[in-house]
N, C-alpha and C positions, 0 to 999 in steps of 0.2 A: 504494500500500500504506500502511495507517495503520498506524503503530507503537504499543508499549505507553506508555501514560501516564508522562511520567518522571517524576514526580510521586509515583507506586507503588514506581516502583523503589528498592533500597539503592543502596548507593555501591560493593558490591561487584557488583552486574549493570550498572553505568551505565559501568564501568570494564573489564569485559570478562572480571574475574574467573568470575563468574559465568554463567550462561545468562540471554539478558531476559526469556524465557517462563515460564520453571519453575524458577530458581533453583538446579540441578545444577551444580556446580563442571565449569569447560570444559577441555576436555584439550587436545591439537596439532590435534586434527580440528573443531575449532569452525570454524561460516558464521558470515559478516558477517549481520544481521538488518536489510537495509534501505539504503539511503543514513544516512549520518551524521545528526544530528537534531538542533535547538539546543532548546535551556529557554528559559525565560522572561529570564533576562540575559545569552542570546547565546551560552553556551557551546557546544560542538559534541560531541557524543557520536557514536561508534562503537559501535554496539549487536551484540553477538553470541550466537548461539543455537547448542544442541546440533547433532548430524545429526540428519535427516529424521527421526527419531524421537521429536524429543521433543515430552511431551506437556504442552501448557500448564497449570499448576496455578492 
């Protein structure tokens, strides 16, 4: 599975705040979006998305 470019993302989708697809503030029912992911200086992100419904903007 290829994840979103983290590169695109804020700091508030790269942090889990967020959704990494669509950007909807994530409530208790947020999915993991992937295995963990690192950037270019090694960092490791945990990327999370809506339920099954959301829709990528």
């Amino acid at each position: 599975m290829t994840g979103p470019d983290l590169a695109r993302l804020d700091g508030r989708q790269l942090t889990g705040i967020t959704c990494a697809r669509c950007g909807r503030r994530l409530g208790a029912r947020a999915r993991r979006h992937g295995p963990p992911v690192r950037d270019d200086r090694g960092r490791e992100y945990q990327l999370w998305r809506c339920l099954e419904a959301c829709v990528s903007r």
